[in-house]
C-alpha positions as CSV (number, residue, x, y, z in Angstrom):
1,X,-93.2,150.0,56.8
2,X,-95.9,147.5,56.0
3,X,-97.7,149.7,53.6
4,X,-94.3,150.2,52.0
5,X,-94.1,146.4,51.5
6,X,-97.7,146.0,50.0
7,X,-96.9,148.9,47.2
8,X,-94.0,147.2,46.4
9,X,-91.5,149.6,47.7
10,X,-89.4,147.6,50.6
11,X,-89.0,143.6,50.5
12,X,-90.3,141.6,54.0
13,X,-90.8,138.0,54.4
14,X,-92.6,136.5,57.5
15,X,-90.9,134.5,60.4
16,X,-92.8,133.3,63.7
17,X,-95.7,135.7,62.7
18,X,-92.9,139.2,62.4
19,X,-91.8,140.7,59.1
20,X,-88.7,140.6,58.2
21,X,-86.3,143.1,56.6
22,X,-83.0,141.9,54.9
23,X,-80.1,144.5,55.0
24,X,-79.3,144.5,51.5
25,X,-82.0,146.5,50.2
26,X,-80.9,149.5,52.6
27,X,-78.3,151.9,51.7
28,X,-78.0,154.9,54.1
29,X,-75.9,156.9,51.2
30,X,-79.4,157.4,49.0
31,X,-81.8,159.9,49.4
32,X,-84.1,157.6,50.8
33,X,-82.1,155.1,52.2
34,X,-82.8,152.5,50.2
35,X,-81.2,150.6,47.6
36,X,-81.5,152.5,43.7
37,X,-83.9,150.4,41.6
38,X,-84.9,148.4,44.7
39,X,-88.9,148.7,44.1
40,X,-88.0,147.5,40.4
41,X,-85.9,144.3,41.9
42,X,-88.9,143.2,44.1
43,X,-91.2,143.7,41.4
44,X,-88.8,140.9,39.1
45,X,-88.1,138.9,42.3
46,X,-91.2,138.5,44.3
47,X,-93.4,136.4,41.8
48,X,-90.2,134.0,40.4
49,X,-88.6,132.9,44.2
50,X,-89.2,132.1,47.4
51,X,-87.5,134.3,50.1
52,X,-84.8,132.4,50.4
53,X,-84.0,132.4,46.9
54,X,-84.1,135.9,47.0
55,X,-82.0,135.9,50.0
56,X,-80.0,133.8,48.8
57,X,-79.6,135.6,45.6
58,X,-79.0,138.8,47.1
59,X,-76.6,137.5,49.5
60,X,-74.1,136.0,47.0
61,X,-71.2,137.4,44.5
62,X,-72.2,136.7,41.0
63,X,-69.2,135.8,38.5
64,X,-71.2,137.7,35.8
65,X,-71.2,141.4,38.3
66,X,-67.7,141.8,37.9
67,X,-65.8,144.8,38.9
68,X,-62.7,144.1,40.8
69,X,-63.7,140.4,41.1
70,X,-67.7,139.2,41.3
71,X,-69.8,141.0,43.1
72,X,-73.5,141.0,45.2
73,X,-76.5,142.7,43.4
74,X,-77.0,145.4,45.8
75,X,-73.1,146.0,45.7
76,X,-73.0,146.0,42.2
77,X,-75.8,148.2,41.5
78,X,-74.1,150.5,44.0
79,X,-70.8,150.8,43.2
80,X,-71.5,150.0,38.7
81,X,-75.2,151.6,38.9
82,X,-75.6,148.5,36.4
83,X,-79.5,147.7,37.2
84,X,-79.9,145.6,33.4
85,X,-76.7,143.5,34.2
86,X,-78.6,142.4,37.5
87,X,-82.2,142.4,35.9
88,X,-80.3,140.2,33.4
89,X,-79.4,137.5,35.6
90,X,-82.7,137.4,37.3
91,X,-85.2,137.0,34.0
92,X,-82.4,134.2,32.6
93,X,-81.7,132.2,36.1
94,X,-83.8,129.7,38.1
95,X,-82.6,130.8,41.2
96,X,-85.3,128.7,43.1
């Protein structure tokens, strides 16, 4: 999994020495488990924020991801396959 992180391909943050995983960026459903455009989210995410930003980020509904009322990223790139609307709020926001 580590050699996933360093190309970019899964998002890990360190605590007490241990990488980290968060849950949003897994989605059984997909061929590879993973969220669709996941490696291209880390790529706009991981030089901008801090992990919790991006936690933080990923973790909340945004009232511009609007299907049947705001929505998370992940959820929304799930369930709209939307990846610009998200990409959007990243390069425009100061989420730090």
């Amino acid at each position: 999994m580590l050699v996933a992180v360093m190309e970019g391909r899964l998002y890990a943050f360190e605590i007490a020495g241990r990488p980290r995983f968060p849950d949003w960026q897994f989605h059984r459903p997909s061929t590879d488990g993973l969220l669709p455009h996941l490696a291209e989210l880390i790529a706009l995410v991981s030089p901008r924020w801090t992990h919790y930003a991006v936690c933080g980020f990923t973790g909340t509904s945004q009232s511009s991801l609007i299907a049947e009322g705001p929505m998370r990223p992940a959820e929304f790139i799930i369930c709209i396959g939307d990846f610009a609307a998200v990409r959007g709020i990243i390069e425009s926001s100061d989420w730090r």
